[in-house]
N, C-alpha and C positions, 0 to 999 in steps of 0.2 A: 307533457305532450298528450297522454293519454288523456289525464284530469280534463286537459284544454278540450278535446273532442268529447270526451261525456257529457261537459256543460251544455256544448253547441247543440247536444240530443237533448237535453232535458231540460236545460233555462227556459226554452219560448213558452212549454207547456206548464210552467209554476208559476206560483205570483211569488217568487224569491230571486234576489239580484245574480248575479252571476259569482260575487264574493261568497253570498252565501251555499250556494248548490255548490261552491267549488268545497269550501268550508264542512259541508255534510258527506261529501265522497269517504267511502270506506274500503279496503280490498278484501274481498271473501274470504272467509274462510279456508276453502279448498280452490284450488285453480278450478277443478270442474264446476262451480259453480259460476265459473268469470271471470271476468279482471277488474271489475270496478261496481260496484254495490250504492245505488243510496236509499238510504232510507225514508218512509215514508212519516212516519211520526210526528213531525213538525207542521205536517198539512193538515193533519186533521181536525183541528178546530175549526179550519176555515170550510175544508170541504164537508165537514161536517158527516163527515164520513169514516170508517175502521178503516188505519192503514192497508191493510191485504186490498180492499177494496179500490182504493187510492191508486197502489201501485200496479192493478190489473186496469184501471183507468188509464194511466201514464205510458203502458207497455202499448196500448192500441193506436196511440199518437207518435209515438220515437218510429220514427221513418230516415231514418239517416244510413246512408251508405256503408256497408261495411260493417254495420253494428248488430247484432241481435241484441233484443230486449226482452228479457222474463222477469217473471216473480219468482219472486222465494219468500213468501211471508207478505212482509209488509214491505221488501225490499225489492227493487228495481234491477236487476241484476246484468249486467252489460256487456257482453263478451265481444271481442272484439279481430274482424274478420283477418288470420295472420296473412294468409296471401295479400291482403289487403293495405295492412300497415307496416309489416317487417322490414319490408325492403324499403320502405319510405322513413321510418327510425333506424335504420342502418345508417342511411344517407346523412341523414340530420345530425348523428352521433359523429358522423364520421367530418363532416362540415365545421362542428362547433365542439373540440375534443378539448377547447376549457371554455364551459358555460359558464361562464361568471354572467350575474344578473345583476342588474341597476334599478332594485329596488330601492336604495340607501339615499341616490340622486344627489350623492357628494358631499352630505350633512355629514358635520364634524359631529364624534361622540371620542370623547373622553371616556380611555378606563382607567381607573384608580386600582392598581394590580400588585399584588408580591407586599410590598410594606412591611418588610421584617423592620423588628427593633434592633439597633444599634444597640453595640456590643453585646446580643445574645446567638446563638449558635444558630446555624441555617439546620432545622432539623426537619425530619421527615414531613410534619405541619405545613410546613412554610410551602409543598410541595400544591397544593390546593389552590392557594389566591395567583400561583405564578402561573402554574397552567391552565386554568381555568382561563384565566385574565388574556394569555398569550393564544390561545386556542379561538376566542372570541373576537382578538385585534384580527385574526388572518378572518375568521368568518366574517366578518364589517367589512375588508377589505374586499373581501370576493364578491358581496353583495351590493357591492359601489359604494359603499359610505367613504369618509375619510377616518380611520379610528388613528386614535393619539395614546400612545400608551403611556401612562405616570407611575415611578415607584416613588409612592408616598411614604419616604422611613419613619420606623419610630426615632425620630432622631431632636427629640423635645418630650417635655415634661417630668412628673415627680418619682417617675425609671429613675434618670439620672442623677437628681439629688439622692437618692439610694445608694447609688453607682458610687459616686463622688464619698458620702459618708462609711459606705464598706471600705472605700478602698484607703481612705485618711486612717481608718481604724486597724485592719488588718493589710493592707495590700503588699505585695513583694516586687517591688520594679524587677527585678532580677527573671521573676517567672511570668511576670505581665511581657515582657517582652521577648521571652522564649515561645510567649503559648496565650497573643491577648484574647482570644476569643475563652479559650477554654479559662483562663484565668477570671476574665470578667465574671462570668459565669459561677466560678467557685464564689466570687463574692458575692453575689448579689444572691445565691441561694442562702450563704451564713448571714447576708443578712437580713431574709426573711426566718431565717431560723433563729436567731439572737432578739429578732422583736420583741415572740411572743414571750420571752422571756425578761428583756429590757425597753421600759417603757420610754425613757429616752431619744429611742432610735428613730421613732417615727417623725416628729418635732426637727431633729438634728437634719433629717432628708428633705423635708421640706424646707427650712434655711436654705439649705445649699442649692436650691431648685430655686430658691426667691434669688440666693446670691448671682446664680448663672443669670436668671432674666435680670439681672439689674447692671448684669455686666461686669461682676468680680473677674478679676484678670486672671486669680489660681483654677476656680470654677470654669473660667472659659478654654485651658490652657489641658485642664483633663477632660474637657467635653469634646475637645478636638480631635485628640489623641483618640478617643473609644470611637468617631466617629471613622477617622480616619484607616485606621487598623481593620472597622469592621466591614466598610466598602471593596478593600481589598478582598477579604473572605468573598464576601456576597459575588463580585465582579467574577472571581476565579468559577463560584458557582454556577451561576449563569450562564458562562459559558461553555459549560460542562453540558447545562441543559437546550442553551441555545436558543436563550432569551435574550431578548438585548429591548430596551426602551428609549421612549422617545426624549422623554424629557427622567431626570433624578430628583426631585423635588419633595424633601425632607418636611416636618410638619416646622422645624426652626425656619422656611424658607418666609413663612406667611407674621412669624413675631412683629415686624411692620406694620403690617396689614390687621391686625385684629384690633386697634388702636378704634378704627373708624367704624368696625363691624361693631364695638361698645359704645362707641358713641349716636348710632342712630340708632340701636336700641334702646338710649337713655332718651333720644329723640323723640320715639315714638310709644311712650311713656311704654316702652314693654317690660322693663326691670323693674326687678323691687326686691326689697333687703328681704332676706331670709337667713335670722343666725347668724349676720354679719356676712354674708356672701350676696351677691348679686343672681336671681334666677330668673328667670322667663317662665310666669304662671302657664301648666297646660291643663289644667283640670277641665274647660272644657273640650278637650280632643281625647280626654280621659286618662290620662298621663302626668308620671309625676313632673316636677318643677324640671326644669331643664337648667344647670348649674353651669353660667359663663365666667364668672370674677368667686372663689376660692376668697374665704376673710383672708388669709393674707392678702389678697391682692394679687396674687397668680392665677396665669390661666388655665383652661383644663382643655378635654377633648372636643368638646362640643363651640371653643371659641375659634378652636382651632378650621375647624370641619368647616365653619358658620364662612368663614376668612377664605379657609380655598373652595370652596361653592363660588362664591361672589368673586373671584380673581379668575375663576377656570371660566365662566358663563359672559362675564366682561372684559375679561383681556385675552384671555383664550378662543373665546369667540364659541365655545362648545353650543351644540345643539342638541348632545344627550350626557349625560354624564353617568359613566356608572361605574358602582361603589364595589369590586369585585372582593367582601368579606367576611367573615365568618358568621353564622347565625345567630352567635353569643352579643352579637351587636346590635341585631335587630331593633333593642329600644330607643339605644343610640343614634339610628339614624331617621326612626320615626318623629323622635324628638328634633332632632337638626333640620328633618324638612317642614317639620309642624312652626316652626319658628322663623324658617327660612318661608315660608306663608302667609304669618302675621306680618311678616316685614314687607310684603307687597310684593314677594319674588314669585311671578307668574310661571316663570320659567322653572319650578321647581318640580312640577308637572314630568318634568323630561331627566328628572335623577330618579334613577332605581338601586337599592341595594339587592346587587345580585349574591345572595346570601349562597352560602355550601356551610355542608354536617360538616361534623365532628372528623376527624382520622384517627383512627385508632392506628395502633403497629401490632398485629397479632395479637388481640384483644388487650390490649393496654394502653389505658391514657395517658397523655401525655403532659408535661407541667414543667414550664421552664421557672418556675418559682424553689421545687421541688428538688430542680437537675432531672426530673425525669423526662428525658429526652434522648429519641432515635435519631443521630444525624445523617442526615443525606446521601452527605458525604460516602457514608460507610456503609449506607445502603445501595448507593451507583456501586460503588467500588466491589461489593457482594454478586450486586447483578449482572455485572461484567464477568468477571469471575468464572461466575455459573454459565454464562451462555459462551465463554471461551471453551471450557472444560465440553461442552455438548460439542464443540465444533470441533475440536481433538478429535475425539471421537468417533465424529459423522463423517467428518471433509478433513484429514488434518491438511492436506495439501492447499486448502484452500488459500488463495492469494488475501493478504494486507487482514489478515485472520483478525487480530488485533481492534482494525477499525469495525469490522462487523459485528464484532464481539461488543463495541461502544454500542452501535445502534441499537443492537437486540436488546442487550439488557437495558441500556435506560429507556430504550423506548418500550419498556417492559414495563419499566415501573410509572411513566407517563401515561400509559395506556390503562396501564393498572388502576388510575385513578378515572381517568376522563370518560371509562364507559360507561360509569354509574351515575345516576341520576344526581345533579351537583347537590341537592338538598338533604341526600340521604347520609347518615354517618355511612363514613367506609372502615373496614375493617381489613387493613394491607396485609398480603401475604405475598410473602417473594417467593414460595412455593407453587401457588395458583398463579400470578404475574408469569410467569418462565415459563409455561405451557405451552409447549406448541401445538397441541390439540385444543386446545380450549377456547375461550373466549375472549383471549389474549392479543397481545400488539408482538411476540414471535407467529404468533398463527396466521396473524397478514403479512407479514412480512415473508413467511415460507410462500405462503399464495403467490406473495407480487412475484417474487423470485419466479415460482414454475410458472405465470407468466411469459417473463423474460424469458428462459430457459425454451419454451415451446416458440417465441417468437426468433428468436438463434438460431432454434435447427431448421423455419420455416425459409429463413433467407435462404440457406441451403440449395434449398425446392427453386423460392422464385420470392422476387421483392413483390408486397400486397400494397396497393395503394385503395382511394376510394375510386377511382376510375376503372378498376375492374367490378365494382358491383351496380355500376349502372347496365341499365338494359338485362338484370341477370333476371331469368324467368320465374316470376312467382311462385312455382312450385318447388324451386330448387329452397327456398327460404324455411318452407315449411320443412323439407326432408333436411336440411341441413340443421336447424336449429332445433328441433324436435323439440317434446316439452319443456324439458332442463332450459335449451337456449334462448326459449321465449319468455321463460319468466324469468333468467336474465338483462333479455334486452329492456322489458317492461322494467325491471329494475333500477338498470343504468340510467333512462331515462330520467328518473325520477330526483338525481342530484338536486335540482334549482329548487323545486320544493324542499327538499330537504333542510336545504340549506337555509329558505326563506324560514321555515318555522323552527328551525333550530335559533334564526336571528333571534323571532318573535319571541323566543323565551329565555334567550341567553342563554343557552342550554347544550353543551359541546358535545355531551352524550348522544344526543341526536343522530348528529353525523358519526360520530363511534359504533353508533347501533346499525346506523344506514351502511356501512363500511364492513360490519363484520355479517350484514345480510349478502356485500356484494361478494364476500370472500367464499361463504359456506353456497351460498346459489351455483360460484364459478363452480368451484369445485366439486359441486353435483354431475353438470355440465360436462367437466370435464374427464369424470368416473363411468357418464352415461352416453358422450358420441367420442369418435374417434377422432379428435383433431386435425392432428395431422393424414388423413387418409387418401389412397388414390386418386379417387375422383375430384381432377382439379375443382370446379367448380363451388362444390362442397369444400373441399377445405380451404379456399379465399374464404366462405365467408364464416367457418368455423374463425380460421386464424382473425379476421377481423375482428370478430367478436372478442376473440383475445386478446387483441392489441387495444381495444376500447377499454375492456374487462382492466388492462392493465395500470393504463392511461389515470381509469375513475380509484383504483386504489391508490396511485401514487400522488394524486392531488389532495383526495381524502384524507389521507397520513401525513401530508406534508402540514396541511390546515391544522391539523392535533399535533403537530409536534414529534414526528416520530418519521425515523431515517428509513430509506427506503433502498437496501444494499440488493445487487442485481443477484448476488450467489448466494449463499449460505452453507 
């Protein structure tokens, strides 16, 4: 809202569109220098002139109501009159308390999310592509798109001929079906361990991986079985986290379908023998060969990928598609869209891999080849733990203690992840995660709580609707909100954009970041006027403000995946 009035003062007097002046907006450094900053920089070649100069040009033309206009530099600096707009963004928050915006205009986007491998452990890793991906369906969602959520498992390729020949060699039905996850697992680590030492073993896995695609009945009869066993695992998972998908669509889903994705690539002379394998030349897009047909005759990731692209964009009907997975694939998918180009797929244009770092666990890597792996599992069941044991503590009378105790801690280690920038390695501590002073998802969740808490004792007083702050006199806005509450309201406002360029970059951190400015702002607000205090008039629009204040966190958190408990 604010952004939209700064435009209205500065567009007619640039030669730049309204996208872009909205695009160059900055917020000052300090409040006293304003509430909305642009810079002059980008004008300068044309007026041919030093920005300071530019923007003491600009300042003599902004004649808009309500606004003052200074310099600071090269900068335009625009403060904005509060008698003037408070009461009219009171209204407007109070009118529209879920802005959802129809940016998206209903276009389908596909996310490709979560995609754990069949029969290996859900560990702390896996916690990235789920949330990330699940964090992203609700922002598409709020922004009007239609988003379609897919877990693509690893539930195909030469994994399982692995699988199959650890387990013909070593396997114990007896303990595979005490413990199939953790069982798989012991095999498939001895038999990355017995490799490097037995040459055999790699040959004997691929067999078994040719036997599965060819339809051997014993191959197919323990591929079920690992599949089977490990959906259950995942399913229990999920719902711990409180993800659930649209469609389950395994990479075996597309073995059909890759038949025709080889055969127009033989069509369109793009293949050619390399070593007795089938590749797709990319030397010019600078990249190596892109390998579809394995000299056996098997296929690999890239036929697979090539097959669900062209099913999700033609029978799905998708209009974006995105790839929600780890950085270690980035060549992976450059190459699948590089080829998915030669083939004439215009529409390639509209898949992005939304790549995220590394996770470490307390500075340790993690390798399920290895068995070195944090599971999940054991890290909710920690986190819980610890925020029961605080609530002993704090509240032990607290009611349904138990369920709060869920929310805080996993949404501890949810938040844990999602405020970081998704590109960057994260390095988890369930130490820093559990903080409730910090930069954490218990620290919002105490916030929304004293929310609630101050809008409980206000009913008390009197019920607050928006019909008590119309006609309220402009001066009361200013002594009521004082500094704290205005750059709160300025704050609040600011959701839709938020939202919009958190879409623009796939980027969930965004709103995490937006979310923990709303919490630490309230709470200034809340240290620096009296909320609840005598003078009716003042406190309707205090508690407004808190019941806005409360509203924007518990949408925020709900969008990122994290429970929003009214006590604590």
């Amino acid at each position: 809202m604010l952004n939209k009035w700064a435009v209205e003062a500065i567009q007619p007097h640039v030669s730049l569109s309204v996208e872009e002046v909205e695009a160059l907006l900055e917020t000052p450094p300090s409040a006293v220098m304003g509430d909305i900053a642009f810079p002059c920089y980008v004008l300068a070649k044309q007026y041919r002139q030093s920005p300071p100069q530019i923007a003491l040009h600009l300042v003599n033309l902004i004649q808009m109501k309500g606004i003052k206009a200074e310099t600071v530099g090269p900068y335009v600096n625009l403060t904005f009159d509060r008698s003037y707009y408070a009461g009219y963004l009171m209204e407007q928050l109070q009118q529209s308390n879920d802005p959802q915006t129809n940016i998206g205009q209903g276009k389908k986007v596909i996310i490709d999310m979560s995609s754990p491998n069949i029969a290996k452990p859900f560990g702390i890793g896996h916690l990235r592509s789920t949330m990330i991906g699940a964090a992203l369906y609700k922002m598409y969602q709020t922004a009007g798109y239609e988003p379609v959520s897919v877990n693509h498992l690893g539930d195909w390729g030469t994994q399982f001929g692995k699988q199959i020949a650890a387990y013909k060699r070593w396997g114990n039905d007896e303990a595979l079906q005490e413990n199939p996850i953790q069982e798989s697992l012991r095999l498939y680590v001895q038999f990355h361990e017995e490799a490097e030492q037995d040459a055999t073993l790699e040959p004997e896995a691929r067999n078994w991986f040719r036997l599965l695609e060819s339809g051997d009945e014993e191959a197919n009869r323990l591929w079920e079985y690992f599949v089977e066993v490990s959906m259950q695992e995942f399913n229990r998972m999920y719902e711990r986290l409180n993800v659930t998908f649209d469609y389950v669509l395994g990479e075996s889903f597309y073995n059909d379908k890759m038949g025709a994705v080889v055969q127009e690539l033989k069509d369109k002379d793009l293949l050619v023998k390399s070593e007795g394998a089938l590749v797709v030349q990319l030397d010019d897009e600078g990249m190596p060969p892109c390998l579809i047909m394995k000299s056996d005759g098997t296929t690999i990731y890239p036929t697979r990928d090539l097959a669900t692209a062209f099913y999700r964009h033609h029978v799905m009907k998708a209009d974006q598609i995105l790839y929600v997975v780890g950085g270690e694939q980035k060549l992976h998918f450059q190459q699948v869209f590089a080829v998915l180009n030669k083939m004439g797929a215009e529409w390639v244009q509209d898949c992005s891999h939304v790549h995220f770092g590394l996770m470490k666990f307390e500075g340790k890597k993690m390798s399920t080849r290895r068995g070195k792996i944090v599971y999940l599992d054991d890290v909710l069941d920690e986190a819980i733990t610890r925020a029961l044991r605080v609530i002993e503590e704090k509240n032990p009378e607290l009611p349904d203690k138990y369920k709060v105790a869920q929310d805080v801690g996993i949404g501890a280690v949810i938040f844990g992840d999602l405020k970081n920038n998704r590109s960057n390695e994260v390095d988890f501590s369930l130490d820093d995660a559990l903080n409730f002073e910090g930069e954490t998802g218990p620290y919002l969740q105490y916030t929304y709580t004293r929310t609630q808490s101050i809008l409980s004792k206000s009913m008390m007083i009197e019920q607050v609707d928006a019909e008590d702050l119309q006609g309220m006199q402009e001066d009361k806005y200013i002594e009521a909100l004082g500094d704290s509450g205005w750059a709160l309201l300025k704050l609040l406002i600011r959701f839709p954009e938020q939202l919009k360029r958190g879409v623009h970059n796939n980027e969930p951190s965004v709103l995490a970041r937006y979310v923990l400015d709303v919490a630490q702002v309230f709470n200034h607000f809340y240290n620096q006027e009296r909320i609840l205090c005598e003078e009716e008039k003042l406190r309707k629009i205090r508690v407004s403000l808190t019941m806005l204040t409360g509203q924007s966190l518990q949408r925020t958190m709900h969008i990122l995946g994290l429970g929003t408990p009214v006590r604590m």
